[in-house]
N, CA, C and O atoms as a Tinker XYZ file with bonds, in Angstrom:
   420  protein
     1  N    -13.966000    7.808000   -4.880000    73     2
     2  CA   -15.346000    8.226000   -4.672000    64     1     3
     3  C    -16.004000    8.590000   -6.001000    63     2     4     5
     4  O    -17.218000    8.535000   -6.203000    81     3
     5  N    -15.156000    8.936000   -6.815000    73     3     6
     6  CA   -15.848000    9.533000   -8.208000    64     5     7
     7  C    -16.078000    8.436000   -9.380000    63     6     8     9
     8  O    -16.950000    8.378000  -10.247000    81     7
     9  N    -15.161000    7.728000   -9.142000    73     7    10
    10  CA   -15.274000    6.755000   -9.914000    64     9    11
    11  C    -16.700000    5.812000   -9.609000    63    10    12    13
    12  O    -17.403000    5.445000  -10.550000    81    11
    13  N    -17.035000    5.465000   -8.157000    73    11    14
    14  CA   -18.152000    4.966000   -7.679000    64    13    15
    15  C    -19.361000    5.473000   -7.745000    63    14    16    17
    16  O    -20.369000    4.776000   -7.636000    81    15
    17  N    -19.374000    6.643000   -7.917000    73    15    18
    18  CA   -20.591000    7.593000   -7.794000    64    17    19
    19  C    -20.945000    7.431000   -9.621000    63    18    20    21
    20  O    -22.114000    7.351000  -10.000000    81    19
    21  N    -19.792000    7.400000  -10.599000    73    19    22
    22  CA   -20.285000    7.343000  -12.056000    64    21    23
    23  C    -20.781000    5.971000  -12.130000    63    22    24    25
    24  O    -21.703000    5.870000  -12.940000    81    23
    25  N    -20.450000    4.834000  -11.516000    73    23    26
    26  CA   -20.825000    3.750000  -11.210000    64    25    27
    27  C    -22.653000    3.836000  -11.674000    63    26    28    29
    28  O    -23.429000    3.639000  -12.609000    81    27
    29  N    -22.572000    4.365000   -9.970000    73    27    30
    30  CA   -24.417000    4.382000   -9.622000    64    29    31
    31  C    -24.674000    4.764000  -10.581000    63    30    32    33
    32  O    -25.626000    4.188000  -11.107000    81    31
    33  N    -23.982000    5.996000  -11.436000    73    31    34
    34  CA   -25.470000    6.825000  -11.988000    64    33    35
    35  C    -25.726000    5.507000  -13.331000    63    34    36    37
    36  O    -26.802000    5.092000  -13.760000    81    35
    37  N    -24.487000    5.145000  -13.692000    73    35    38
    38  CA   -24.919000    4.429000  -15.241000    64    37    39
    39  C    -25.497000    3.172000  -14.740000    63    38    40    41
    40  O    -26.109000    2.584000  -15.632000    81    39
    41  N    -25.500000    2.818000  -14.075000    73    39    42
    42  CA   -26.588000    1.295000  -12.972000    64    41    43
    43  C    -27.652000    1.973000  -12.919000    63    42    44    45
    44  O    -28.701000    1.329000  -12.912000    81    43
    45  N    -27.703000    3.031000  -12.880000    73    43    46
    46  CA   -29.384000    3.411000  -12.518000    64    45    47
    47  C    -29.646000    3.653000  -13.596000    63    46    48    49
    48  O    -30.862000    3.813000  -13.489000    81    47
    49  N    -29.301000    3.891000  -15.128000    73    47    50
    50  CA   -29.918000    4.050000  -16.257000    64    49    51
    51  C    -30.331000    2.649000  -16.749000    63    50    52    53
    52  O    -31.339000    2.375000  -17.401000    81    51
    53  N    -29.007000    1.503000  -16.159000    73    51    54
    54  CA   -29.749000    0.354000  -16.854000    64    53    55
    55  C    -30.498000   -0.081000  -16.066000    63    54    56    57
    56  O    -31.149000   -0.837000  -16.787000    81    55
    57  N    -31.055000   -0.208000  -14.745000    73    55    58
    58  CA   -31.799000   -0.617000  -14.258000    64    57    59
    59  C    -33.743000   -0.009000  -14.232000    63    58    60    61
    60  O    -34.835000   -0.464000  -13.891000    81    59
    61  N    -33.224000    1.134000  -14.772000    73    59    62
    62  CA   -34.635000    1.789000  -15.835000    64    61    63
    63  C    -35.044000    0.492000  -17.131000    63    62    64    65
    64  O    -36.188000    0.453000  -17.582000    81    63
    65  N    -34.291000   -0.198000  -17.467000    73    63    66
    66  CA   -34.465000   -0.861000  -18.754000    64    65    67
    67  C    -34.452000   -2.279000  -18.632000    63    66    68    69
    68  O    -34.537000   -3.155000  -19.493000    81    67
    69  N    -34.271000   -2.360000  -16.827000    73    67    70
    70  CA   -34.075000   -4.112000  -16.434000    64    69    71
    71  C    -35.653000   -4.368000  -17.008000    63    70    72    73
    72  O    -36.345000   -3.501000  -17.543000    81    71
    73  N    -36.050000   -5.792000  -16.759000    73    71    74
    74  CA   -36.846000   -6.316000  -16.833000    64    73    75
    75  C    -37.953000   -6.350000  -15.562000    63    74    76    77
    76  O    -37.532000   -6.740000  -14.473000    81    75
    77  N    -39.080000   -6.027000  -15.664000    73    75    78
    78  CA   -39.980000   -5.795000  -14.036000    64    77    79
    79  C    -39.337000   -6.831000  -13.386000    63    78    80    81
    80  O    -38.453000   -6.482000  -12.604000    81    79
    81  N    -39.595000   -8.272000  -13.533000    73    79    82
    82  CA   -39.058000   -9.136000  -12.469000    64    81    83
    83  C    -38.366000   -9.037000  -12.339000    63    82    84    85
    84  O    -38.275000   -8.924000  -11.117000    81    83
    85  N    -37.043000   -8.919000  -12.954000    73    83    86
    86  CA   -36.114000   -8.727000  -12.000000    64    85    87
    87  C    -35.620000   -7.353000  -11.263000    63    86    88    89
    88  O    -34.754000   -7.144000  -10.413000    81    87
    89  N    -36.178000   -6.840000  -11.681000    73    87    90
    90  CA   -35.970000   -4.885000  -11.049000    64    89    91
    91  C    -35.883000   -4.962000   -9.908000    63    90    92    93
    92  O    -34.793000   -4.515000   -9.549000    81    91
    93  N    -36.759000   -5.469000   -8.719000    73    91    94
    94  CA   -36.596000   -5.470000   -7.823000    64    93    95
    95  C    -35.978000   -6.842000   -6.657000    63    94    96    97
    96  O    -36.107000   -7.019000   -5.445000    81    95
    97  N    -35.413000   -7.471000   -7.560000    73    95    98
    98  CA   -34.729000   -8.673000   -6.940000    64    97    99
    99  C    -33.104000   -8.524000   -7.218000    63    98   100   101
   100  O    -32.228000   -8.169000   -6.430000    81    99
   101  N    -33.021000   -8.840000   -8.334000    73    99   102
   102  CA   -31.093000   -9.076000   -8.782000    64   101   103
   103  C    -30.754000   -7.486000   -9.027000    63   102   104   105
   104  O    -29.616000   -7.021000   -8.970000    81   103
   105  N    -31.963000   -6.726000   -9.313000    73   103   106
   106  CA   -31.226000   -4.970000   -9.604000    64   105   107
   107  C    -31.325000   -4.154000   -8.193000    63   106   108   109
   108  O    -30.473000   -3.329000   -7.862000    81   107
   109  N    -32.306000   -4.436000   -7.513000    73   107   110
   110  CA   -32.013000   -3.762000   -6.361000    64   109   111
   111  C    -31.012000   -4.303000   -5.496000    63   110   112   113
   112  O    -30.634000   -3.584000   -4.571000    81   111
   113  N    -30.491000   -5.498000   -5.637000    73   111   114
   114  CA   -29.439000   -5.885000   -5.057000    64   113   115
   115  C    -28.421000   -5.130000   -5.694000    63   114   116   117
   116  O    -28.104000   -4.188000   -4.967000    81   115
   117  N    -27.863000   -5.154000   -6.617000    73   115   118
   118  CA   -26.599000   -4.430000   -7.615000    64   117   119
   119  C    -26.694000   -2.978000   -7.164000    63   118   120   121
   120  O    -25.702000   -2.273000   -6.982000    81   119
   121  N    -27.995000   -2.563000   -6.988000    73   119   122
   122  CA   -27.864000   -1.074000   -6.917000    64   121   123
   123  C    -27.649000   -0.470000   -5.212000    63   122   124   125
   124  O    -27.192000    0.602000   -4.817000    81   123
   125  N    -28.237000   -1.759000   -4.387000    73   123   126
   126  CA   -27.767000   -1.649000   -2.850000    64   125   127
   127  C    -26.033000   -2.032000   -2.663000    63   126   128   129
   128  O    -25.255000   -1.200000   -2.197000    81   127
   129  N    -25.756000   -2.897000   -2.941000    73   127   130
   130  CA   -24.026000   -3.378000   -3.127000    64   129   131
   131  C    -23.311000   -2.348000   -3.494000    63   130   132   133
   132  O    -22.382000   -1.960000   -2.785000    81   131
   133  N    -23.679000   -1.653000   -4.836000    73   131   134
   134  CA   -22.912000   -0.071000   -4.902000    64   133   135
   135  C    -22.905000    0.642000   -3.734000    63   134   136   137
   136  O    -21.903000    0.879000   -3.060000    81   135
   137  N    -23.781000    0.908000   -3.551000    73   135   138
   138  CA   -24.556000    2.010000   -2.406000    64   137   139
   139  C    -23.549000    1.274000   -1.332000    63   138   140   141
   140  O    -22.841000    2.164000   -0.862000    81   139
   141  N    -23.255000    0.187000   -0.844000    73   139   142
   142  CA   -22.605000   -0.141000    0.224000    64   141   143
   143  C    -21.286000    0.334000   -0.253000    63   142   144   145
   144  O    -20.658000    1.108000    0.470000    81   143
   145  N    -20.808000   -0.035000   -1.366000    73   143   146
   146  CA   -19.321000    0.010000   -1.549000    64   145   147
   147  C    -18.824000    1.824000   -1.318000    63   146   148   149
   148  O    -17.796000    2.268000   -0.807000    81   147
   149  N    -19.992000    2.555000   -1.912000    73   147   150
   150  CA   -19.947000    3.860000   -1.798000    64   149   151
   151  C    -19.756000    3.951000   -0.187000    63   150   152   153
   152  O    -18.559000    3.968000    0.100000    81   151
   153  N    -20.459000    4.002000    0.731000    73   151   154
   154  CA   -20.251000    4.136000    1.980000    64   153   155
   155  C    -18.800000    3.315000    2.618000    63   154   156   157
   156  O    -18.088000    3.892000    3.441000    81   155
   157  N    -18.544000    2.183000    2.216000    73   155   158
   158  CA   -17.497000    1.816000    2.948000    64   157   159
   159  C    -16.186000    3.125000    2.202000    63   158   160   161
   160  O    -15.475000    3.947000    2.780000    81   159
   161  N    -16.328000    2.826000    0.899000    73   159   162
   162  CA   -14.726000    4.075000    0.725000    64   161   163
   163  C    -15.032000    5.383000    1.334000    63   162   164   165
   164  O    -14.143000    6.109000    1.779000    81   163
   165  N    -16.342000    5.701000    1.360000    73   163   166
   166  CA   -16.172000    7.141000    2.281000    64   165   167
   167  C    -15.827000    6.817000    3.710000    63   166   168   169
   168  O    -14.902000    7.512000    4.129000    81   167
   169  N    -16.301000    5.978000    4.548000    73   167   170
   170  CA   -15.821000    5.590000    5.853000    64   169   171
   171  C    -14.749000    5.369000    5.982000    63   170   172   173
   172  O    -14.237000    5.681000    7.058000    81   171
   173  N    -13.912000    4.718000    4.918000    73   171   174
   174  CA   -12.640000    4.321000    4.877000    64   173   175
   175  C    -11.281000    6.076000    5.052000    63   174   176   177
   176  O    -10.403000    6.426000    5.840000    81   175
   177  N    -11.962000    6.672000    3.693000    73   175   178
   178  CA   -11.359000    8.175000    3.712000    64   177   179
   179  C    -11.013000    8.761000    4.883000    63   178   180   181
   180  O    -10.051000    9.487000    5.133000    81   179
   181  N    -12.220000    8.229000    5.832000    73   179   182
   182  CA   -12.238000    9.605000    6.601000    64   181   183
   183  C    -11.425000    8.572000    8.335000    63   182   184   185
   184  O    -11.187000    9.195000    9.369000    81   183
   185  N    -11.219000    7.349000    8.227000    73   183   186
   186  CA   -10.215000    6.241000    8.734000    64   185   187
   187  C     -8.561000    6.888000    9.418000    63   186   188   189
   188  O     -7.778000    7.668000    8.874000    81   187
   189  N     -8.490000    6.418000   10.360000    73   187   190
   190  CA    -7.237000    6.379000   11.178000    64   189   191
   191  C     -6.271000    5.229000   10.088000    63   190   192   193
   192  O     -7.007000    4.422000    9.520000    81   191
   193  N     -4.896000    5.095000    9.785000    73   191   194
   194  CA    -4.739000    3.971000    8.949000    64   193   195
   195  C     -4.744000    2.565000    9.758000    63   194   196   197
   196  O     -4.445000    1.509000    9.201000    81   195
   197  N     -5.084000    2.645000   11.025000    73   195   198
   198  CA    -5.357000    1.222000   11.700000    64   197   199
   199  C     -6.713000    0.355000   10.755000    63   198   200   201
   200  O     -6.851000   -0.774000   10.284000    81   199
   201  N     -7.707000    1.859000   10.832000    73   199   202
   202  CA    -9.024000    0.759000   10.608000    64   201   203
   203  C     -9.456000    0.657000    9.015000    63   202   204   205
   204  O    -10.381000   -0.034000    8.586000    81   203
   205  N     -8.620000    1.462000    8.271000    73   203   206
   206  CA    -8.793000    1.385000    7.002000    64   205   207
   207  C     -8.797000    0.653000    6.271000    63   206   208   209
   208  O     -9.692000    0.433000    5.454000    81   207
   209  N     -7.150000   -0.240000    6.483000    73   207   210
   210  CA    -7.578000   -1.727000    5.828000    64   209   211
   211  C     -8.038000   -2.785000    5.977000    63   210   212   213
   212  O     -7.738000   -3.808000    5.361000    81   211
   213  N     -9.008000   -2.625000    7.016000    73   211   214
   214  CA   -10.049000   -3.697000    7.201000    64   213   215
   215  C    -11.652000   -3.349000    6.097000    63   214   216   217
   216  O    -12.458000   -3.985000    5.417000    81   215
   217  N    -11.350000   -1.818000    6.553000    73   215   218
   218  CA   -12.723000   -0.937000    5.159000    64   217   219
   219  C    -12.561000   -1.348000    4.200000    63   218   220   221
   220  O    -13.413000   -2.060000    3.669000    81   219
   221  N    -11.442000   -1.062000    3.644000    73   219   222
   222  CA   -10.969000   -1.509000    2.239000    64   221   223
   223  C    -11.278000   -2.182000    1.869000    63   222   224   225
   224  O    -12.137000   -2.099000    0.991000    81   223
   225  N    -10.551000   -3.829000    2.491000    73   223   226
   226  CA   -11.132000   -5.304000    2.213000    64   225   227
   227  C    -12.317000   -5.508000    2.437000    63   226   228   229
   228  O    -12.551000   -6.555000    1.834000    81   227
   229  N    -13.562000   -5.056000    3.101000    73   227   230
   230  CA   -14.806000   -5.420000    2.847000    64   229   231
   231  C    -15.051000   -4.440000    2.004000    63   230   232   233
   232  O    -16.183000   -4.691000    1.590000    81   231
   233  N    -14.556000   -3.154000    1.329000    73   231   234
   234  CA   -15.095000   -2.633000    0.106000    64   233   235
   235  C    -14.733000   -3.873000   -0.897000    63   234   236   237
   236  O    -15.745000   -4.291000   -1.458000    81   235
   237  N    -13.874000   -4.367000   -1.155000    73   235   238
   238  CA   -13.309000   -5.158000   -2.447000    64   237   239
   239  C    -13.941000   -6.427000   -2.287000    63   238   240   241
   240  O    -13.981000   -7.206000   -3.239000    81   239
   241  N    -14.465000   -6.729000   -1.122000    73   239   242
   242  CA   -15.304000   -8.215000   -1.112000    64   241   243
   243  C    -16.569000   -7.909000   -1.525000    63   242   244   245
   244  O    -17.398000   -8.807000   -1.674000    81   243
   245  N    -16.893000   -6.481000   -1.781000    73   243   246
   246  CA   -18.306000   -6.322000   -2.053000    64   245   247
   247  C    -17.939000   -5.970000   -3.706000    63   246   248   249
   248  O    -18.684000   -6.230000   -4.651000    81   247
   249  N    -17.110000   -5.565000   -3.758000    73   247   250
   250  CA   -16.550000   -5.725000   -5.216000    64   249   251
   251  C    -16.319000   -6.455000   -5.600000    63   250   252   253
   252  O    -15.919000   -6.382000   -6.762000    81   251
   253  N    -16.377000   -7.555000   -5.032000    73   251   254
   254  CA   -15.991000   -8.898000   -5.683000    64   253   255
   255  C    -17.720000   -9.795000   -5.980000    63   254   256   257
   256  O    -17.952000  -10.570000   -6.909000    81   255
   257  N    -18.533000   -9.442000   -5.070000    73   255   258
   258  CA   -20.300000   -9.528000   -5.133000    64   257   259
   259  C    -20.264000   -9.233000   -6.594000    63   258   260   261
   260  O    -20.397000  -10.005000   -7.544000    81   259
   261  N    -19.996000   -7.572000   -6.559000    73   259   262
   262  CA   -20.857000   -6.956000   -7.403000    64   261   263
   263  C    -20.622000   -7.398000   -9.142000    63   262   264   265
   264  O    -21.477000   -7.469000  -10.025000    81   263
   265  N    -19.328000   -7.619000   -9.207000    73   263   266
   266  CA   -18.372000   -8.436000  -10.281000    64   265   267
   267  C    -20.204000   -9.589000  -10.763000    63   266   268   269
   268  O    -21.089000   -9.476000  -11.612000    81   267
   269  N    -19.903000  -10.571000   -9.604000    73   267   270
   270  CA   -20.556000  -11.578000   -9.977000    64   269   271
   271  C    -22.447000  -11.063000  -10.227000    63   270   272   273
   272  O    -23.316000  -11.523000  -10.968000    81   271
   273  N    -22.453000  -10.358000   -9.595000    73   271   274
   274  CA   -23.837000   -9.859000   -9.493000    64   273   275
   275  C    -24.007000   -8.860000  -10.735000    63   274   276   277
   276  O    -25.194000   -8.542000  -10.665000    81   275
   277  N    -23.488000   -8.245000  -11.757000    73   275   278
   278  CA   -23.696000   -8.108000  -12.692000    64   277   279
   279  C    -23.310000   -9.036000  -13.782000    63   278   280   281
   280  O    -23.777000   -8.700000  -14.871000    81   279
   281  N    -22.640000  -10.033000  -13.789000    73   279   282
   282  CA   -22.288000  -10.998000  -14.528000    64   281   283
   283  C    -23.468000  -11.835000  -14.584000    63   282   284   285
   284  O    -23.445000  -12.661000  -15.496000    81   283
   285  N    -24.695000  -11.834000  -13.698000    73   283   286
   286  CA   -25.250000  -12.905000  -13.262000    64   285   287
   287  C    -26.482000  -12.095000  -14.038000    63   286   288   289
   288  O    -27.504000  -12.705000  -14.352000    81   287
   289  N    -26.276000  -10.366000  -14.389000    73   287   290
   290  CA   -27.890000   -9.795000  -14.735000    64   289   291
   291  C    -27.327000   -9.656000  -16.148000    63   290   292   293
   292  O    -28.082000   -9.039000  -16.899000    81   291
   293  N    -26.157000  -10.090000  -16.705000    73   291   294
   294  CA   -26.416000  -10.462000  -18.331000    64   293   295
   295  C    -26.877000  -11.654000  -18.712000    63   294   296   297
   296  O    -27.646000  -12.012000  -19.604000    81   295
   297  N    -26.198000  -12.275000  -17.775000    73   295   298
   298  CA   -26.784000  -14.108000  -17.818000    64   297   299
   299  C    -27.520000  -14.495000  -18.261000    63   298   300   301
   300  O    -27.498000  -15.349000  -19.147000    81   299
   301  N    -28.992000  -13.647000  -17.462000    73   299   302
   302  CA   -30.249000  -13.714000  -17.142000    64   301   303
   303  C    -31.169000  -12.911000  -18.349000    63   302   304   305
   304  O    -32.393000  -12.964000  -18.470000    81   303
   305  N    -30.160000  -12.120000  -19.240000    73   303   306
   306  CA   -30.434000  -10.995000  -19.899000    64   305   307
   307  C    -31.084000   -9.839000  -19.711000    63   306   308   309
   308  O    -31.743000   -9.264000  -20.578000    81   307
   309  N    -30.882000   -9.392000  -18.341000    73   307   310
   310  CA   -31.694000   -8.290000  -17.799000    64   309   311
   311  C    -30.707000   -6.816000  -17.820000    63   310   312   313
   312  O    -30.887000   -5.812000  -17.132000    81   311
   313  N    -29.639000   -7.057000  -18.827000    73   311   314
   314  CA   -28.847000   -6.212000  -19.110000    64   313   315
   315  C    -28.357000   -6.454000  -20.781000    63   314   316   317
   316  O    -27.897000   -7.589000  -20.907000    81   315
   317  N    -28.351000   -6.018000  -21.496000    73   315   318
   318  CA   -27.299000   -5.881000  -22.368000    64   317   319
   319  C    -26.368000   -5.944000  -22.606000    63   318   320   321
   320  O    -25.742000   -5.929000  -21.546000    81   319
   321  N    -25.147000   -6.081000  -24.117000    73   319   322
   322  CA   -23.690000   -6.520000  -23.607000    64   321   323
   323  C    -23.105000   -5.163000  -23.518000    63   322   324   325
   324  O    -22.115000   -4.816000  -22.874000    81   323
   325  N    -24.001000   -4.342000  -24.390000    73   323   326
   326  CA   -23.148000   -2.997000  -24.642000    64   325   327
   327  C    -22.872000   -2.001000  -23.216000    63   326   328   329
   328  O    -21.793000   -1.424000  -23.084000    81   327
   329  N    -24.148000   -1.858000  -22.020000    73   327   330
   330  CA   -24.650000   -2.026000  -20.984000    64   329   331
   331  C    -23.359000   -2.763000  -19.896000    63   330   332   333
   332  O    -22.639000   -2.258000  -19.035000    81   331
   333  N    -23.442000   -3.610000  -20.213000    73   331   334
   334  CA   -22.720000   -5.052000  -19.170000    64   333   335
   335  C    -21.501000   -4.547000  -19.450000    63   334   336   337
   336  O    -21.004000   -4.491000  -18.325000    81   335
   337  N    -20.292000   -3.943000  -20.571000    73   335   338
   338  CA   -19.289000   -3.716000  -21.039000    64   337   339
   339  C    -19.118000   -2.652000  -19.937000    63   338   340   341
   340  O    -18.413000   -2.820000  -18.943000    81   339
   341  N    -19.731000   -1.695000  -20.169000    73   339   342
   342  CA   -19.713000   -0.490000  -19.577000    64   341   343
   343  C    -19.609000   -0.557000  -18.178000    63   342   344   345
   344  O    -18.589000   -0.199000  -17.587000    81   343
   345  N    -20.854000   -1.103000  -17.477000    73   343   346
   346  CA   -20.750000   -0.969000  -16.130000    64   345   347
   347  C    -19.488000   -2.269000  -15.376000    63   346   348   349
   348  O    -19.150000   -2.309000  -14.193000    81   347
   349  N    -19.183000   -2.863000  -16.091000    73   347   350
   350  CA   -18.210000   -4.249000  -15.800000    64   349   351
   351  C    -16.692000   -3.193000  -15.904000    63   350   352   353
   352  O    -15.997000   -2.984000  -14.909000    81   351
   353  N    -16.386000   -2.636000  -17.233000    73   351   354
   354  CA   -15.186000   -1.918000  -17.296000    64   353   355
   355  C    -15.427000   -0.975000  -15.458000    63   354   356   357
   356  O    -14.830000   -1.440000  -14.486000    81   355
   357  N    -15.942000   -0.261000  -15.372000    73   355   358
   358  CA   -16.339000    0.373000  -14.024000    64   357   359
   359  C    -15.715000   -0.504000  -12.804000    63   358   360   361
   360  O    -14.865000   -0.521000  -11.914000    81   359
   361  N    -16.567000   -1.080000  -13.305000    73   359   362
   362  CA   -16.734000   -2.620000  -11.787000    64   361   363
   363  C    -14.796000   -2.833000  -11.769000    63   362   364   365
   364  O    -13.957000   -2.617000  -10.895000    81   363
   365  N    -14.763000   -3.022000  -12.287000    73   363   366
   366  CA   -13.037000   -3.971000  -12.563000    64   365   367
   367  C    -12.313000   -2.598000  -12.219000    63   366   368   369
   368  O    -11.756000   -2.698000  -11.126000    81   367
   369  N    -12.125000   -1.222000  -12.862000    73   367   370
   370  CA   -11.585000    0.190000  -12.313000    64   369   371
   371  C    -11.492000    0.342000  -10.815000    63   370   372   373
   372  O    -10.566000    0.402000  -10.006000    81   371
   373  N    -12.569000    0.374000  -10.767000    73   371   374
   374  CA   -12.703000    0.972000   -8.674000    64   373   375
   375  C    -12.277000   -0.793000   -8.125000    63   374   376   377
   376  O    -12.648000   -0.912000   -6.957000    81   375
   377  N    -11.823000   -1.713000   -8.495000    73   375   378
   378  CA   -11.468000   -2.726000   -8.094000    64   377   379
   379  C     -9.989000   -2.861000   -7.884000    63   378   380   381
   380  O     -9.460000   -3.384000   -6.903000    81   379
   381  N     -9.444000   -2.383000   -8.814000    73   379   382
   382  CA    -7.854000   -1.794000   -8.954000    64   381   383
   383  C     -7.767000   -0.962000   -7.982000    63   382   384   385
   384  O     -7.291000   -1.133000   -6.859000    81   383
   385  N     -8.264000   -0.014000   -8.466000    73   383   386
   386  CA    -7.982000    1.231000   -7.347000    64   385   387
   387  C     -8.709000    0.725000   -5.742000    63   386   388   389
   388  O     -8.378000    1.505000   -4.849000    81   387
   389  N     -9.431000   -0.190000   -5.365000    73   387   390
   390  CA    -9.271000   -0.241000   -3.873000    64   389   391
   391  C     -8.277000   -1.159000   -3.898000    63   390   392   393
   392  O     -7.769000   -1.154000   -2.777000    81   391
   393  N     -7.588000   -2.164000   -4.798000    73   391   394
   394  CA    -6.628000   -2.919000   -4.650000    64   393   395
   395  C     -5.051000   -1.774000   -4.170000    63   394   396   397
   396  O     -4.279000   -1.798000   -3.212000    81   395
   397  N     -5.154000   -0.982000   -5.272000    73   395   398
   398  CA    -3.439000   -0.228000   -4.589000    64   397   399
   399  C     -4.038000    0.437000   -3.241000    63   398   400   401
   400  O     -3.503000    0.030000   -2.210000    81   399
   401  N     -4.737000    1.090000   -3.136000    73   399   402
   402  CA    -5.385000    1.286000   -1.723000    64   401   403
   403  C     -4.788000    0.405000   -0.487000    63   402   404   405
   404  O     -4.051000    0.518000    0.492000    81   403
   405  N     -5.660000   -0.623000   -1.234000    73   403   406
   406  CA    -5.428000   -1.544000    0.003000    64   405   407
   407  C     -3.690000   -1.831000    0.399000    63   406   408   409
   408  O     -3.159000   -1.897000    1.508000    81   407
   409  N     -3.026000   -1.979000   -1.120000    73   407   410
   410  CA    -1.176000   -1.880000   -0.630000    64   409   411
   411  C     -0.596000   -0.833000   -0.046000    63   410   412   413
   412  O      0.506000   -0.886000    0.501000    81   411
   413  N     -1.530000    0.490000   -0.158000    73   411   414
   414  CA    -0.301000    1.662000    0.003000    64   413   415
   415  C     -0.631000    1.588000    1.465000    63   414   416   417
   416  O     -0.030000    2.432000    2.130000    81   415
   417  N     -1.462000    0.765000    2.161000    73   415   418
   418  CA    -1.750000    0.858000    3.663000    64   417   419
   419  C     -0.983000    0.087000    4.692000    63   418   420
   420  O     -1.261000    0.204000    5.885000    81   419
């Protein structure tokens, strides 16, 4: 959860600095996809271990979005590399960690 929540906040600093057009197309997507992934690991937490690893795996498929969906707002250059480093190291962290998640279940 903590790791996701430092997520948002540094997505929401670069998305202060996106570009207008895309602010509300490719960044409000990135910044809704968090926001989902945030809700599925809390739903997941609070999970019987029947229904958890089904949470899990649609947390990590949205982690697997979000991978490409910031890869796609340097592309475009509506991010920076120094920016893109940062929130990508993130992205790939809470990706691991729902990965052993998903094994210890």
């Amino acid at each position: 959860m903590h790791k996701i929540c430092e997520l948002y906040k540094l997505f929401h600093e670069c998305l202060k600095i996106f570009p207008k057009t895309e602010r509300f197309t490719l960044g409000q997507k990135i910044e809704n996809t968090i926001l989902e992934i945030l809700e599925l690991i809390l739903s997941a937490s609070y999970q019987s271990k029947y229904g958890k690893s089904e949470t899990l795996i649609r947390g990590s498929d949205k982690n697997d979005l979000l991978k490409y969906l910031i890869r796609l707002a340097h592309d475009t250059k509506s991010i920076n590399i120094k920016k893109y480093l940062l929130v990508e190291e993130k992205v790939l962290e809470i990706g691991r960690m729902l990965g052993g998640w998903i094994k210890s279940n």
